[in-house]
PDB file of N, H, CA, C and O in Angstrom:
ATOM      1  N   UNK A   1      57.105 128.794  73.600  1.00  0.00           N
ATOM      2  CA  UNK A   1      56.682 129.600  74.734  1.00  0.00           C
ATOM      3  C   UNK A   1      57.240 129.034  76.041  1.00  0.00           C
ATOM      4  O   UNK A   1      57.723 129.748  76.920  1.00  0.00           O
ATOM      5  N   UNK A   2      57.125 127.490  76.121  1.00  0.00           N
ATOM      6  H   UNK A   2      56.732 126.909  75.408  1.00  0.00           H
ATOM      7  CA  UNK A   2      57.805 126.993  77.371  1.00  0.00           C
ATOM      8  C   UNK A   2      58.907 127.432  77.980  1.00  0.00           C
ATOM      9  O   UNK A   2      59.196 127.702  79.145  1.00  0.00           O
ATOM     10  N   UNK A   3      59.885 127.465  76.183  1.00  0.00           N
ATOM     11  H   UNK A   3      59.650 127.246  75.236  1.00  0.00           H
ATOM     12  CA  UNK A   3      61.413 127.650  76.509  1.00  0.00           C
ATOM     13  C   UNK A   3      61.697 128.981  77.000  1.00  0.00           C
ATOM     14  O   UNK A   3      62.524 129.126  77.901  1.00  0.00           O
ATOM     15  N   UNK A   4      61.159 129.852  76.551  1.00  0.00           N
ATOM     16  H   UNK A   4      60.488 129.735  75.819  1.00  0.00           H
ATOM     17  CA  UNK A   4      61.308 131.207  76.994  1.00  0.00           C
ATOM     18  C   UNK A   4      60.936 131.802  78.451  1.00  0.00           C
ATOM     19  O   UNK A   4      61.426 132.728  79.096  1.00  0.00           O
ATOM     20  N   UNK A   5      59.761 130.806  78.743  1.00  0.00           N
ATOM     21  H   UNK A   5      59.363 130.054  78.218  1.00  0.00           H
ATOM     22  CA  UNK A   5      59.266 130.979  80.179  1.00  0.00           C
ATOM     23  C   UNK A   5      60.259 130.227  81.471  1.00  0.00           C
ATOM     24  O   UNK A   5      60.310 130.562  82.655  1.00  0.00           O
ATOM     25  N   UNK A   6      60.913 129.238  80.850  1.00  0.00           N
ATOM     26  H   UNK A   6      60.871 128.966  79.889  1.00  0.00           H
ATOM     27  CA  UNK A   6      61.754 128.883  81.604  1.00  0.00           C
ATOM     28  C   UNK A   6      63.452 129.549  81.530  1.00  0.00           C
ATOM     29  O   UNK A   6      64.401 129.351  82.289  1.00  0.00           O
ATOM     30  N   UNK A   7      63.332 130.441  80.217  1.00  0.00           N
ATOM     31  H   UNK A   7      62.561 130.602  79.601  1.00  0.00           H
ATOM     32  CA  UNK A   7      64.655 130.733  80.810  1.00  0.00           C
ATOM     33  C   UNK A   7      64.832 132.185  81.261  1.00  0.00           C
ATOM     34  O   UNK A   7      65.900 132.704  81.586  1.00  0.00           O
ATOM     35  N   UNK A   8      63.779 132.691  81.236  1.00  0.00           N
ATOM     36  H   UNK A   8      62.911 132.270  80.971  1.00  0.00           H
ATOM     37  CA  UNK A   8      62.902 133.666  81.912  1.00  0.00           C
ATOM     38  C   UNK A   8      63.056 133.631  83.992  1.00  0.00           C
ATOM     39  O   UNK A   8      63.340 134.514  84.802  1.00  0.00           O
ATOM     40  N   UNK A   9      62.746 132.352  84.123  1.00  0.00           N
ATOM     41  H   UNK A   9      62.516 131.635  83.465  1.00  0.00           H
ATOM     42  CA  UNK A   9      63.066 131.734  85.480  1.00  0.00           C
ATOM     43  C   UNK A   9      64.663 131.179  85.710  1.00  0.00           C
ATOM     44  O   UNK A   9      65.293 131.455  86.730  1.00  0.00           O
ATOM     45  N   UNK A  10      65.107 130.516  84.820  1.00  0.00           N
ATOM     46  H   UNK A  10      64.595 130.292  83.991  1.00  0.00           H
ATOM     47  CA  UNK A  10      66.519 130.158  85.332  1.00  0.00           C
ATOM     48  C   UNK A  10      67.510 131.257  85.379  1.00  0.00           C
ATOM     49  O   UNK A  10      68.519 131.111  86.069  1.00  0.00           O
ATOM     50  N   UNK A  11      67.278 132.528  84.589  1.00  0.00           N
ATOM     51  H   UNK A  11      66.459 132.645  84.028  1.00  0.00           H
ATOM     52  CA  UNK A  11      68.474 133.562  84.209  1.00  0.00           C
ATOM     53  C   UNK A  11      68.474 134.090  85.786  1.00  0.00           C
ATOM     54  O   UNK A  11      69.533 133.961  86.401  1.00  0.00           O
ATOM     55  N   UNK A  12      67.575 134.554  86.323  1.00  0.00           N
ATOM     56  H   UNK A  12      66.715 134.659  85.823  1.00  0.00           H
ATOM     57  CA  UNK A  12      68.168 135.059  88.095  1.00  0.00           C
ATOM     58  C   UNK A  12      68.557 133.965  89.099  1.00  0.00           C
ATOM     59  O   UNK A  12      69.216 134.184  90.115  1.00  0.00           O
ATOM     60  N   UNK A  13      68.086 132.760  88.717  1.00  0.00           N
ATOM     61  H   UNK A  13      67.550 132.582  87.891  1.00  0.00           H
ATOM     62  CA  UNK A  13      67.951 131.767  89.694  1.00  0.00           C
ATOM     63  C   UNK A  13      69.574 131.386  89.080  1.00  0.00           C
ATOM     64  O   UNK A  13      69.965 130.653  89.989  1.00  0.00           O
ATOM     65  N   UNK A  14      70.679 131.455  88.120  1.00  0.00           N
ATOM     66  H   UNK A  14      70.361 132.050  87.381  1.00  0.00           H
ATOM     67  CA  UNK A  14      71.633 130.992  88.191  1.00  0.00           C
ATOM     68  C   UNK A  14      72.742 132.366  88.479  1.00  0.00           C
ATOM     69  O   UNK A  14      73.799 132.411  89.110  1.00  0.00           O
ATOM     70  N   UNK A  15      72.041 133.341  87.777  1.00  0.00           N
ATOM     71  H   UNK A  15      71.183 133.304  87.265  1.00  0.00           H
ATOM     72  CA  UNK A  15      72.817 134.683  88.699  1.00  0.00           C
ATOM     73  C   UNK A  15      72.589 134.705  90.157  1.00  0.00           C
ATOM     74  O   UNK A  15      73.199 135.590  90.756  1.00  0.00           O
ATOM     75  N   UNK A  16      71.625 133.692  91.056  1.00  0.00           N
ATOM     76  H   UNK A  16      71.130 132.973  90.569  1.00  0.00           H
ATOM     77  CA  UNK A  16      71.843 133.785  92.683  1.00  0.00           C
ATOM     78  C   UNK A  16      72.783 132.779  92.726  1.00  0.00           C
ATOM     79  O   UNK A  16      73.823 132.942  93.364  1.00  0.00           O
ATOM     80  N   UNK A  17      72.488 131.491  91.972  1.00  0.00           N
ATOM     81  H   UNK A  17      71.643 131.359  91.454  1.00  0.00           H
ATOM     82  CA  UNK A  17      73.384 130.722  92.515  1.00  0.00           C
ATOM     83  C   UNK A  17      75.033 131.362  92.281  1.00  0.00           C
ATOM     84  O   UNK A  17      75.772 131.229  93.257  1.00  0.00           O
ATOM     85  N   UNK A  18      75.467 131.862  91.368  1.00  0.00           N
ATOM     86  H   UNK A  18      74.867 131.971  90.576  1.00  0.00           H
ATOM     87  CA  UNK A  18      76.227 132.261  91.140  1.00  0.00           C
ATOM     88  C   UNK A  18      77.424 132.854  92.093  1.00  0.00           C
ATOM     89  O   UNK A  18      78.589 132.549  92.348  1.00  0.00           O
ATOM     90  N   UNK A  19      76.454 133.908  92.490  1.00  0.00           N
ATOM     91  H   UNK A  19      75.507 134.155  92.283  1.00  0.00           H
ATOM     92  CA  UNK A  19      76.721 134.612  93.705  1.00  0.00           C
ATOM     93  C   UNK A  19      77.061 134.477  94.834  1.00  0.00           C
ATOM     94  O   UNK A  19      77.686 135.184  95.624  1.00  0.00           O
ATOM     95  N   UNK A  20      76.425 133.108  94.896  1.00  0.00           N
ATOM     96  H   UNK A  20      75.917 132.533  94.254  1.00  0.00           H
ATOM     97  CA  UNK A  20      76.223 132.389  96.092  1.00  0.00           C
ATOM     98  C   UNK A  20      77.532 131.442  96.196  1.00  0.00           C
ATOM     99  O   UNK A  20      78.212 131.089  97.159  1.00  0.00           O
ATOM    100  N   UNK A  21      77.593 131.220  95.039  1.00  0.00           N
ATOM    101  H   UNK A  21      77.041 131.506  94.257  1.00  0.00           H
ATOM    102  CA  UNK A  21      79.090 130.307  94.847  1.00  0.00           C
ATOM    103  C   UNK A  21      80.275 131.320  95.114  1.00  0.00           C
ATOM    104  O   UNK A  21      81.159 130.929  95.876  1.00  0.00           O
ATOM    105  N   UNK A  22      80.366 132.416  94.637  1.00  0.00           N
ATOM    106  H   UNK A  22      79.648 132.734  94.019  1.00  0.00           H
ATOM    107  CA  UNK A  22      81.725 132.962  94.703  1.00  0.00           C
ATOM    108  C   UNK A  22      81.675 133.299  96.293  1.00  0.00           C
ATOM    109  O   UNK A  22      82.706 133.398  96.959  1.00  0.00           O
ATOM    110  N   UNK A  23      80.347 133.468  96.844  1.00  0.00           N
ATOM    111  H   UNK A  23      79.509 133.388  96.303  1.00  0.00           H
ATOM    112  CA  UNK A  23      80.671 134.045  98.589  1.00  0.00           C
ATOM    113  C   UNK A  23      81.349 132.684  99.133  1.00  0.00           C
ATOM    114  O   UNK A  23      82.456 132.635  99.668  1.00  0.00           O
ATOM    115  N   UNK A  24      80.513 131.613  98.909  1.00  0.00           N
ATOM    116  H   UNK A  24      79.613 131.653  98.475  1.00  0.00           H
ATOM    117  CA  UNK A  24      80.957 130.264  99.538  1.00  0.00           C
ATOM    118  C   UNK A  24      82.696 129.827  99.466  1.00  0.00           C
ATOM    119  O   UNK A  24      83.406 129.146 100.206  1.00  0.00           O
ATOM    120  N   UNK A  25      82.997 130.718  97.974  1.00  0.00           N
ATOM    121  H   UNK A  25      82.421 131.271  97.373  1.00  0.00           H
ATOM    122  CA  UNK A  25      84.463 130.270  98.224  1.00  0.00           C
ATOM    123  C   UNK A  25      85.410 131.249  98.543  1.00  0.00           C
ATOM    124  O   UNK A  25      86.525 130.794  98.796  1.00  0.00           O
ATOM    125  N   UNK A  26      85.287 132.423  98.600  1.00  0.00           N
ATOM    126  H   UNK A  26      84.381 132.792  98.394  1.00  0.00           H
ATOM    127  CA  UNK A  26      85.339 133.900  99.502  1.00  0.00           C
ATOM    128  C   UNK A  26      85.740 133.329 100.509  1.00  0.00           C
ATOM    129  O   UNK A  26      86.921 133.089 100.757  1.00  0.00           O
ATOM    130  N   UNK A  27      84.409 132.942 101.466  1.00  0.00           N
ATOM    131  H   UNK A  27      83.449 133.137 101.264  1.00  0.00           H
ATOM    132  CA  UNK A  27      84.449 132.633 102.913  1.00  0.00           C
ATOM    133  C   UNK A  27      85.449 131.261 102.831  1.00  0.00           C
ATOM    134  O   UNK A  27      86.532 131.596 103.311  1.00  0.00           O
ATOM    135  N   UNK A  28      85.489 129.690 102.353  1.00  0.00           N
ATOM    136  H   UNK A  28      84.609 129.418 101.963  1.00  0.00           H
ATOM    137  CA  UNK A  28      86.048 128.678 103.093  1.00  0.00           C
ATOM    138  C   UNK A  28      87.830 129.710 102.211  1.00  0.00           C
ATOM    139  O   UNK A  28      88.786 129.361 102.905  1.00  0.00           O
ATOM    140  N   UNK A  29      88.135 130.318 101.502  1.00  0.00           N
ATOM    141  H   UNK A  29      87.358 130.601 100.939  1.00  0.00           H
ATOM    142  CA  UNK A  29      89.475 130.667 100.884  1.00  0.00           C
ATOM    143  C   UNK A  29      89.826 131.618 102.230  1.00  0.00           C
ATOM    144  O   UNK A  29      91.046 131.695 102.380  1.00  0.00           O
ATOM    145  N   UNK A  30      89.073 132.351 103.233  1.00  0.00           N
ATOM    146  H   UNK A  30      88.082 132.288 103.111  1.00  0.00           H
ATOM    147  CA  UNK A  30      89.584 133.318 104.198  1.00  0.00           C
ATOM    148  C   UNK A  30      89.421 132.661 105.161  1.00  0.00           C
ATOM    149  O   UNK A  30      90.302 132.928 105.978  1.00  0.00           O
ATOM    150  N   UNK A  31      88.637 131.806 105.571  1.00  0.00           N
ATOM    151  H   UNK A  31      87.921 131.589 104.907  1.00  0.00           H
ATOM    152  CA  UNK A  31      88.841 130.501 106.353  1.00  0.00           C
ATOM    153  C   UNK A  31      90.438 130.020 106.557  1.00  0.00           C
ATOM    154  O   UNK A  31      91.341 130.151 107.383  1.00  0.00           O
ATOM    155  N   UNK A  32      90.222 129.454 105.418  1.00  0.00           N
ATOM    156  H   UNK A  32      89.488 129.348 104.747  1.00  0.00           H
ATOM    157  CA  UNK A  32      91.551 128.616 105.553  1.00  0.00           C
ATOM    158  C   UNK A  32      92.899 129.798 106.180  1.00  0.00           C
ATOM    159  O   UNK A  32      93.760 129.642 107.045  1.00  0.00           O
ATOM    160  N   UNK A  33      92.594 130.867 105.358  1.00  0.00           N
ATOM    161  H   UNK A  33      91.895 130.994 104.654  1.00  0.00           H
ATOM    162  CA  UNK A  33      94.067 131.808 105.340  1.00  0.00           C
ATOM    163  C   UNK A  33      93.816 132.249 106.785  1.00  0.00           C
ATOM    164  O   UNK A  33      94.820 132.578 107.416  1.00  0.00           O
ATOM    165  N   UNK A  34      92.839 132.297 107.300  1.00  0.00           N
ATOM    166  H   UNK A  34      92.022 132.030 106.788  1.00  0.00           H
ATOM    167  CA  UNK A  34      92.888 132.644 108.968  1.00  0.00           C
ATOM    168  C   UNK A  34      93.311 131.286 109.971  1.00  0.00           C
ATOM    169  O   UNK A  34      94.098 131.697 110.824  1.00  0.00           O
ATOM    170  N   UNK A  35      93.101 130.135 110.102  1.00  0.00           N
ATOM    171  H   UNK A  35      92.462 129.801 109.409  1.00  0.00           H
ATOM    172  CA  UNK A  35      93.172 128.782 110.249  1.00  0.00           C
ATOM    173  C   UNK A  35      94.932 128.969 109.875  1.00  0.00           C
ATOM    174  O   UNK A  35      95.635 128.897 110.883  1.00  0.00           O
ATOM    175  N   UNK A  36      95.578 129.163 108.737  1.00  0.00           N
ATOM    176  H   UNK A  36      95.007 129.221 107.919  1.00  0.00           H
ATOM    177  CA  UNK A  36      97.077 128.882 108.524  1.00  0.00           C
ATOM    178  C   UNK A  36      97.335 130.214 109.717  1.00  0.00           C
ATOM    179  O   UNK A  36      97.622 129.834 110.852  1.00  0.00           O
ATOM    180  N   UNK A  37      97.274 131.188 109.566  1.00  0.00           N
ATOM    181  H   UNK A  37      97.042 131.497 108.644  1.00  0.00           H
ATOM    182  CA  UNK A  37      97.938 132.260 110.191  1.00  0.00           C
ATOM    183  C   UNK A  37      97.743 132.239 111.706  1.00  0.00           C
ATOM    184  O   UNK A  37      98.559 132.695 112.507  1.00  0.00           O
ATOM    185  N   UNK A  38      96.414 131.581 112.062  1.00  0.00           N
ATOM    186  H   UNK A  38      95.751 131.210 111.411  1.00  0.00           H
ATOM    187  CA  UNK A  38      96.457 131.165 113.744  1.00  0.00           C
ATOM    188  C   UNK A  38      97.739 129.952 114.130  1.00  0.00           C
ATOM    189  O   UNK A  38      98.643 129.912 114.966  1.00  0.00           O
ATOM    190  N   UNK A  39      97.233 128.982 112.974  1.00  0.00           N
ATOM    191  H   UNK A  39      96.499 129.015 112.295  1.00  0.00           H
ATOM    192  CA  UNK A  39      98.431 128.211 113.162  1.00  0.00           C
ATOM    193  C   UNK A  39      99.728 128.081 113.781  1.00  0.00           C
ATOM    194  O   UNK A  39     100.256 127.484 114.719  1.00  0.00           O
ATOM    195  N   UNK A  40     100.122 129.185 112.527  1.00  0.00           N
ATOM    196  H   UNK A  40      99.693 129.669 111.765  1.00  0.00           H
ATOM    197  CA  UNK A  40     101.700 129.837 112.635  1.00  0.00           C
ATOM    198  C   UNK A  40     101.774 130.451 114.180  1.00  0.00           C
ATOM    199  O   UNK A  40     102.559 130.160 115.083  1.00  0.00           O
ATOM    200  N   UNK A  41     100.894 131.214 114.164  1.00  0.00           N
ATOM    201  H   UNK A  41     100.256 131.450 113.430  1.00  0.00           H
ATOM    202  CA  UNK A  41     101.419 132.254 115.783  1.00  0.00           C
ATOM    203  C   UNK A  41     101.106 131.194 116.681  1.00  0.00           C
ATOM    204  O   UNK A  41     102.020 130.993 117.482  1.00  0.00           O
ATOM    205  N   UNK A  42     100.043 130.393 116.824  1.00  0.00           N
ATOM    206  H   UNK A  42      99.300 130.556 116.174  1.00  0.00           H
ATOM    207  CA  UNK A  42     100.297 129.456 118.228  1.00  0.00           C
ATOM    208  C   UNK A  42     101.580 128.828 118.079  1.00  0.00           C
ATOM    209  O   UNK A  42     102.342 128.718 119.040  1.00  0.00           O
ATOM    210  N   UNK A  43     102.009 128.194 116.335  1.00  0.00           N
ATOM    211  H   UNK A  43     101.391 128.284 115.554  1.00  0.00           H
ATOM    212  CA  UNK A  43     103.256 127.138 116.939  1.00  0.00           C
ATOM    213  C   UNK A  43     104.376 128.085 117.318  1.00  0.00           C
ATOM    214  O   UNK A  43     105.109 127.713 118.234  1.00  0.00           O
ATOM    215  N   UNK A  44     104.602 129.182 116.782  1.00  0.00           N
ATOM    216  H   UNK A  44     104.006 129.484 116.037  1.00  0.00           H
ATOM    217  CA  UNK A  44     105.376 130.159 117.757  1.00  0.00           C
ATOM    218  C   UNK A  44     105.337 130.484 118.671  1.00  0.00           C
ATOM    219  O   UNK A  44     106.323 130.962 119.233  1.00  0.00           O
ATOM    220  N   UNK A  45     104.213 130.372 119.205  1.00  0.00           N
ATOM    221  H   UNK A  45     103.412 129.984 118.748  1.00  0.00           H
ATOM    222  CA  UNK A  45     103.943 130.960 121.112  1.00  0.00           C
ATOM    223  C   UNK A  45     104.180 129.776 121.759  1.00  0.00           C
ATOM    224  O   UNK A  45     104.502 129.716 122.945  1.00  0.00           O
ATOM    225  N   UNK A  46     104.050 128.922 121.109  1.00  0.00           N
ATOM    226  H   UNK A  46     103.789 128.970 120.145  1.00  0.00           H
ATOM    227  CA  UNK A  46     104.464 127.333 121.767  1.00  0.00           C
ATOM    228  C   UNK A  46     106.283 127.636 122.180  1.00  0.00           C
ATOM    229  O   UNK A  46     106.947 127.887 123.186  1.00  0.00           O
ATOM    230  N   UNK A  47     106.535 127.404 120.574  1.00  0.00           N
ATOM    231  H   UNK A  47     105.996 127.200 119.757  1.00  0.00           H
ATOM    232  CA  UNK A  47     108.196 127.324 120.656  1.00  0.00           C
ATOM    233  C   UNK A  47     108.953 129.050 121.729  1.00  0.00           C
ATOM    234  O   UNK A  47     110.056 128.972 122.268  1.00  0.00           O
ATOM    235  N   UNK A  48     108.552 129.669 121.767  1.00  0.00           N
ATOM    236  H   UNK A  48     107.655 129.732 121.328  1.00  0.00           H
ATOM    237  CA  UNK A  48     108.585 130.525 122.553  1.00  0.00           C
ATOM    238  C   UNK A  48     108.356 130.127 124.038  1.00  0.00           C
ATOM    239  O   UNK A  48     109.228 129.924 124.883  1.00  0.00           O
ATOM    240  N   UNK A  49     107.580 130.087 124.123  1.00  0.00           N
ATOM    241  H   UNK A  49     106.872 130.252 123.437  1.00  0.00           H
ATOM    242  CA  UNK A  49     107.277 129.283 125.525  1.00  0.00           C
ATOM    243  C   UNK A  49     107.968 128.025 126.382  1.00  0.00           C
ATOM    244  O   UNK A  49     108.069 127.799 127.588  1.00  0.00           O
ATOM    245  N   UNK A  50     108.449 127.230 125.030  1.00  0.00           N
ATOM    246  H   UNK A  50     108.367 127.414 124.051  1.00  0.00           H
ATOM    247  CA  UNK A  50     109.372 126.323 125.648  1.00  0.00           C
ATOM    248  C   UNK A  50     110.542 126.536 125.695  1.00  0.00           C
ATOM    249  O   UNK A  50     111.254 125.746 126.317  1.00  0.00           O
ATOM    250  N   UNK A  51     111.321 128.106 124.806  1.00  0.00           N
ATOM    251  H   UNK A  51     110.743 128.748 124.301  1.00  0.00           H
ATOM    252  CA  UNK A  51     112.702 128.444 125.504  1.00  0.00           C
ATOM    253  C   UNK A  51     112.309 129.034 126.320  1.00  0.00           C
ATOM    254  O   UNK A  51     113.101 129.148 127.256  1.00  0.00           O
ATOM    255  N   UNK A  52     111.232 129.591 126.455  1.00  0.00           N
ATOM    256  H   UNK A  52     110.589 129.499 125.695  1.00  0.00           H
ATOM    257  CA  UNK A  52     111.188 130.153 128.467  1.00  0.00           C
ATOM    258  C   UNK A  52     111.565 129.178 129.405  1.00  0.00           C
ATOM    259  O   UNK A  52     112.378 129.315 130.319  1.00  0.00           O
ATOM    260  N   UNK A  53     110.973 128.278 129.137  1.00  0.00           N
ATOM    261  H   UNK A  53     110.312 128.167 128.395  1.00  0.00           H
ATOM    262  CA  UNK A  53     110.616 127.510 130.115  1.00  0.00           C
ATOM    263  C   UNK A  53     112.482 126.841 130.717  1.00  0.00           C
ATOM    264  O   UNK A  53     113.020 126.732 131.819  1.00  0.00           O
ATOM    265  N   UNK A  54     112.952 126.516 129.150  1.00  0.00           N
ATOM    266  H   UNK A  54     112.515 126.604 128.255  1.00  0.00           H
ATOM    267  CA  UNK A  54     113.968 125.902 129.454  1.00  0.00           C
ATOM    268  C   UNK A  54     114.957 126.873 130.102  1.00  0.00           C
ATOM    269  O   UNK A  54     115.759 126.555 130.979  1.00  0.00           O
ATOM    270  N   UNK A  55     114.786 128.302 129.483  1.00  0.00           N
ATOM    271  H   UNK A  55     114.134 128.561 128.770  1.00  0.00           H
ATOM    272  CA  UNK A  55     116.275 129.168 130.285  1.00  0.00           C
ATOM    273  C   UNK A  55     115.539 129.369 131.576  1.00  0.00           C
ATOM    274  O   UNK A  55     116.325 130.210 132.014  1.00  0.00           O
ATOM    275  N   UNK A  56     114.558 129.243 132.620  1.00  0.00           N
ATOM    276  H   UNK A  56     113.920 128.561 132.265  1.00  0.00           H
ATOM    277  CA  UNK A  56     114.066 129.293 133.444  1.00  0.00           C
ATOM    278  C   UNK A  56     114.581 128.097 134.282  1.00  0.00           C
ATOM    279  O   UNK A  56     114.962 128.073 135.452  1.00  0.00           O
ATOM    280  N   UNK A  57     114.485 127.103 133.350  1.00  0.00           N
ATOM    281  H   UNK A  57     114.175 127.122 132.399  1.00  0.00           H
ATOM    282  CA  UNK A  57     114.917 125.835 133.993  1.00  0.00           C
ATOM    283  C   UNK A  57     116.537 125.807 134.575  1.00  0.00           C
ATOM    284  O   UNK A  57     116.998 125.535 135.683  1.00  0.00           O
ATOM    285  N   UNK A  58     117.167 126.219 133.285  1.00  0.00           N
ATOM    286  H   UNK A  58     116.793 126.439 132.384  1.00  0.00           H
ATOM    287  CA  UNK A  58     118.547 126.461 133.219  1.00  0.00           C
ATOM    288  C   UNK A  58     119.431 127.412 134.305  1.00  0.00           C
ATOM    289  O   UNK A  58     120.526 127.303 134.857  1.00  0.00           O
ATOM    290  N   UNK A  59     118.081 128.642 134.299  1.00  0.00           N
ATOM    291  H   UNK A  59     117.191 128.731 133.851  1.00  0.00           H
ATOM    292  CA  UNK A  59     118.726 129.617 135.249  1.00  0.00           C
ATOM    293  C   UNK A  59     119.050 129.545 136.729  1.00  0.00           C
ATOM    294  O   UNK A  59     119.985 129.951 137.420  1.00  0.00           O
ATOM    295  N   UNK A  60     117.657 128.713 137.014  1.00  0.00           N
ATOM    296  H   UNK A  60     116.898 128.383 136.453  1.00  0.00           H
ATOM    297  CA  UNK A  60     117.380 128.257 138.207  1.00  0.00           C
ATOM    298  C   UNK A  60     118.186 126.840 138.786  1.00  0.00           C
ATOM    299  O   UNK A  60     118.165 126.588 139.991  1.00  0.00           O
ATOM    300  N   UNK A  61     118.804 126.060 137.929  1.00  0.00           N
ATOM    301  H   UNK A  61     118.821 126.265 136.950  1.00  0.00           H
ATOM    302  CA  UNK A  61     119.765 125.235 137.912  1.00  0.00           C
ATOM    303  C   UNK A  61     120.990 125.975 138.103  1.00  0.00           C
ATOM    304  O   UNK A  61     121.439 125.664 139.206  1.00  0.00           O
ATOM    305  N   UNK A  62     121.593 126.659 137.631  1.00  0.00           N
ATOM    306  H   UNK A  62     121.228 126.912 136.735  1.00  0.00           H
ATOM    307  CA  UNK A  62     122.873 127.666 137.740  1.00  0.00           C
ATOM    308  C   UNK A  62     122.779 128.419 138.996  1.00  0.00           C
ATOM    309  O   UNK A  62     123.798 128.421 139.685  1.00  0.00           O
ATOM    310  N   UNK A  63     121.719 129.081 139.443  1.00  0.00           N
ATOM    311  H   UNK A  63     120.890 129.079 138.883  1.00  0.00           H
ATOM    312  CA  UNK A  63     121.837 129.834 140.617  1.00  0.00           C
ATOM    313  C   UNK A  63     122.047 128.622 141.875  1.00  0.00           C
ATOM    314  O   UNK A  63     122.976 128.321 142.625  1.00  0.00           O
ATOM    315  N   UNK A  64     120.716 128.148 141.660  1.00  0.00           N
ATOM    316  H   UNK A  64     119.962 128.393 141.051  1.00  0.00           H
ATOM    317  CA  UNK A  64     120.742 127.337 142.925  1.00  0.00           C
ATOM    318  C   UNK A  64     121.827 126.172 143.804  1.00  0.00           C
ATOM    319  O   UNK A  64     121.781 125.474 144.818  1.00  0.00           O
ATOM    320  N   UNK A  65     122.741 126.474 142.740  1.00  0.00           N
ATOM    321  H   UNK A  65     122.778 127.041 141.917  1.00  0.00           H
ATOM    322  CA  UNK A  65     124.175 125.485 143.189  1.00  0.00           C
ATOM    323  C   UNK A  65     124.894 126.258 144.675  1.00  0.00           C
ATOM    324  O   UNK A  65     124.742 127.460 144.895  1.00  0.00           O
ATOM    325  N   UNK A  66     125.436 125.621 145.317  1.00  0.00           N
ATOM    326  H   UNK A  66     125.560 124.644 145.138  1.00  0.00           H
ATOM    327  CA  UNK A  66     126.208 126.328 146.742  1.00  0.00           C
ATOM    328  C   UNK A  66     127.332 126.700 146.070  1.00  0.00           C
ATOM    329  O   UNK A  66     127.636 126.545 144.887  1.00  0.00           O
ATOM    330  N   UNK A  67     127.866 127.172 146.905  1.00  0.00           N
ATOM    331  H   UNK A  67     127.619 127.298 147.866  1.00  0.00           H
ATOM    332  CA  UNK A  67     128.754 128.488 146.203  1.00  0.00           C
ATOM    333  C   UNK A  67     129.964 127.345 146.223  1.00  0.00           C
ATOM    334  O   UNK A  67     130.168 127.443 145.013  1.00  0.00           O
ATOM    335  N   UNK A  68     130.957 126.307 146.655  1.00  0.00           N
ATOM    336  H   UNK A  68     130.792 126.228 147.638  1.00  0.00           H
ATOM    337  CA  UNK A  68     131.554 125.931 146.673  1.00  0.00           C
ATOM    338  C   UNK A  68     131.720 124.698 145.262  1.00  0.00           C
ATOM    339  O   UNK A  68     132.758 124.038 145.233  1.00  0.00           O
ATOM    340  N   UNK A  69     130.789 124.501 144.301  1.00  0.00           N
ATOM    341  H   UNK A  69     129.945 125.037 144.324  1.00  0.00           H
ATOM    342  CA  UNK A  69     130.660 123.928 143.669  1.00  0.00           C
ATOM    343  C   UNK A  69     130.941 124.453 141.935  1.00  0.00           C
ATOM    344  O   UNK A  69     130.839 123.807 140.893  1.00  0.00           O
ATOM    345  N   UNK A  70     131.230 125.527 142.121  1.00  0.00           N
ATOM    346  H   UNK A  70     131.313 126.052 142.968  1.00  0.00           H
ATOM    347  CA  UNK A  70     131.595 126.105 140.825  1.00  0.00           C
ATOM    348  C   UNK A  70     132.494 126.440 140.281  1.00  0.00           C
ATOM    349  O   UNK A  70     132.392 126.895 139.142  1.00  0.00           O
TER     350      UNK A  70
END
């Protein structure tokens, strides 16, 4: 009678845990894939940003020379 009463109690209590496990790895597995994909676009907005910066640098080096120097 024990055994039956207890597995009476464990059969939903391991179908929650269950459940509970596949959300937990759902969520840290779309975690991560959001975390890589922010990644990627900041280190691109970075590297983007620093050829701005440099043909800005560059441009403004080229113009600003007196005209007799070129």
């Amino acid at each position: 009678m024990f055994e039956l009463l207890l597995i009476i109690y464990l059969v939903p209590v391991i179908i929650i845990l269950s459940l509970l496990w596949r959300l937990v790895l759902w969520l840290v597995r779309n975690v991560l894939r959001l975390a890589g994909w922010l990644l990627k676009k900041v280190c691109v907005l970075v590297w983007k940003g620093l050829l701005l910066l440099v043909g800005i640098f560059l441009g403004r080096c080229c113009v600003n020379r007196p005209p007799d120097s070129r």
